[in-house]
C-alpha positions in Angstrom: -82.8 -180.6 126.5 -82.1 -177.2 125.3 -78.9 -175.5 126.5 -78.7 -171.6 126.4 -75.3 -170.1 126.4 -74.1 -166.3 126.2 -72.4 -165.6 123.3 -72.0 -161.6 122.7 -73.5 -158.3 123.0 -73.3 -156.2 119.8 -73.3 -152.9 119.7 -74.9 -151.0 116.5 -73.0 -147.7 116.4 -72.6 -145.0 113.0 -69.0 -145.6 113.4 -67.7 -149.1 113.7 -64.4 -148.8 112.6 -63.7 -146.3 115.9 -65.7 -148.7 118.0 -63.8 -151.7 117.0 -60.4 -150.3 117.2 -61.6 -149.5 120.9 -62.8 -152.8 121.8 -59.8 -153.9 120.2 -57.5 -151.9 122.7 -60.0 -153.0 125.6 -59.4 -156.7 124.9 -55.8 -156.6 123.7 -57.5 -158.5 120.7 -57.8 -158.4 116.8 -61.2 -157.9 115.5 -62.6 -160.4 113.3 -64.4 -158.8 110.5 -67.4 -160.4 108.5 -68.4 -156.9 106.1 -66.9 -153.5 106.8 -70.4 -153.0 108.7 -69.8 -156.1 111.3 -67.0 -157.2 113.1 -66.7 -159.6 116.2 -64.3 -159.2 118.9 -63.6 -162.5 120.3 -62.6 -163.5 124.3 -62.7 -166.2 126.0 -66.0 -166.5 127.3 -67.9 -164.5 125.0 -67.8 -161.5 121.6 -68.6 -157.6 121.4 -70.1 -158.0 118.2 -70.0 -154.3 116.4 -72.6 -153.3 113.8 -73.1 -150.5 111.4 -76.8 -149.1 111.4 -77.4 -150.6 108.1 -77.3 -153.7 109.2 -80.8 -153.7 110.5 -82.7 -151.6 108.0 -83.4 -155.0 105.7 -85.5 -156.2 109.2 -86.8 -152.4 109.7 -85.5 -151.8 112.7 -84.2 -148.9 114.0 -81.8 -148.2 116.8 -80.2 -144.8 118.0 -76.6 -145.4 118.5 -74.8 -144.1 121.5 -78.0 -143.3 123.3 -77.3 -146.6 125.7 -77.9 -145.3 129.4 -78.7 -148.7 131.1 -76.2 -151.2 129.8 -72.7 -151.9 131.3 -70.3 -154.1 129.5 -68.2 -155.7 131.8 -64.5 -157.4 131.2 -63.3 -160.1 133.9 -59.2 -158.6 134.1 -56.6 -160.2 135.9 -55.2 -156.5 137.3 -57.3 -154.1 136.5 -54.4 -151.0 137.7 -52.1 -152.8 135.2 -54.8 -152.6 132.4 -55.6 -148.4 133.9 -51.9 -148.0 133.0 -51.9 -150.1 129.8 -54.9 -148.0 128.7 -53.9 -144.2 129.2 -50.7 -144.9 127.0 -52.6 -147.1 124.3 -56.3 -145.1 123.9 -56.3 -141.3 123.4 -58.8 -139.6 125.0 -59.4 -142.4 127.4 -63.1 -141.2 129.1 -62.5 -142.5 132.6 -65.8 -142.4 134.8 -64.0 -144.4 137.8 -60.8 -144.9 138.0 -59.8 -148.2 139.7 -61.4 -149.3 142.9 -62.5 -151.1 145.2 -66.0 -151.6 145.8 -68.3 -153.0 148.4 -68.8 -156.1 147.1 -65.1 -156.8 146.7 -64.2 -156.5 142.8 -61.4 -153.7 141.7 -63.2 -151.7 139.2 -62.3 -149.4 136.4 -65.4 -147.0 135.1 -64.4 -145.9 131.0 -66.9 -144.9 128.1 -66.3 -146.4 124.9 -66.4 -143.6 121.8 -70.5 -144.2 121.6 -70.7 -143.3 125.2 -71.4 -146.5 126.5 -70.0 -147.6 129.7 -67.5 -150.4 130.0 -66.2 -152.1 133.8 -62.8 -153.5 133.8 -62.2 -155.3 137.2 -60.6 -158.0 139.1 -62.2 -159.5 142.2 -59.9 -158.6 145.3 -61.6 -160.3 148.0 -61.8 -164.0 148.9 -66.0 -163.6 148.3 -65.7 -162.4 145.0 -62.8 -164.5 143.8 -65.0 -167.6 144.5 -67.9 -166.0 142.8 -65.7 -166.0 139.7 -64.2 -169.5 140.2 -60.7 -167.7 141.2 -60.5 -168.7 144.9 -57.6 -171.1 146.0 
């Protein structure tokens, strides 16, 4: 029996030192770093793995960093106002799309774009439905 199990998204940018340190803000976490061209920031459940271009010319493939428009990487908080607040004093420049909210299907969201331009959720579910859905309910 073969088990599948999420383990990260990585993001190939031209500037991974700037992306990391952002992710690092994002997660209140320390980077772990393999090369200066890969580093992996660790949470619980999974890792935004961050890559250099030049990590995947050996395989000849070719990606256009900070062109992502369909990808939304998403951060399970426990109070996503408290991590707004933490934010605007910790990351200059934050690039807030949303500012928190609550939506229809009952998570508190927070709408930023990383330096690349790619969109990142914080949020906390709010209502009884969505706390279940996340195992938080009780």
């Amino acid at each position: 029996m073969t088990t599948t199990s999420f383990a990260s998204i990585r993001i190939i940018t031209a500037d991974v030192t700037g992306l990391v340190a952002f992710y690092e803000k994002i997660t209140a976490t320390s980077a772990d770093w393999a090369t200066d061209l890969f580093a992996e920031v660790r949470t619980p459940a999974a890792r935004v793995a961050v890559a250099g271009t030049a990590t995947l010319a050996p395989f000849g493939i070719s990606l256009d960093p900070a062109a992502n428009r369909s990808v939304v990487v998403e951060f399970l908080v426990s109070d996503v106002d408290a991590e707004y607040d933490r934010l605007k004093g910790e990351l200059d420049g934050l690039d807030v799309v949303q500012e928190p909210t609550t939506m229809p299907w009952g998570n508190r969201s927070l709408l930023v774009r990383d330096p690349d331009g790619n969109l990142v959720n914080l949020f906390t579910p709010v209502t009884e439905a969505a706390q279940e859905r996340f195992g938080q309910a009780g």
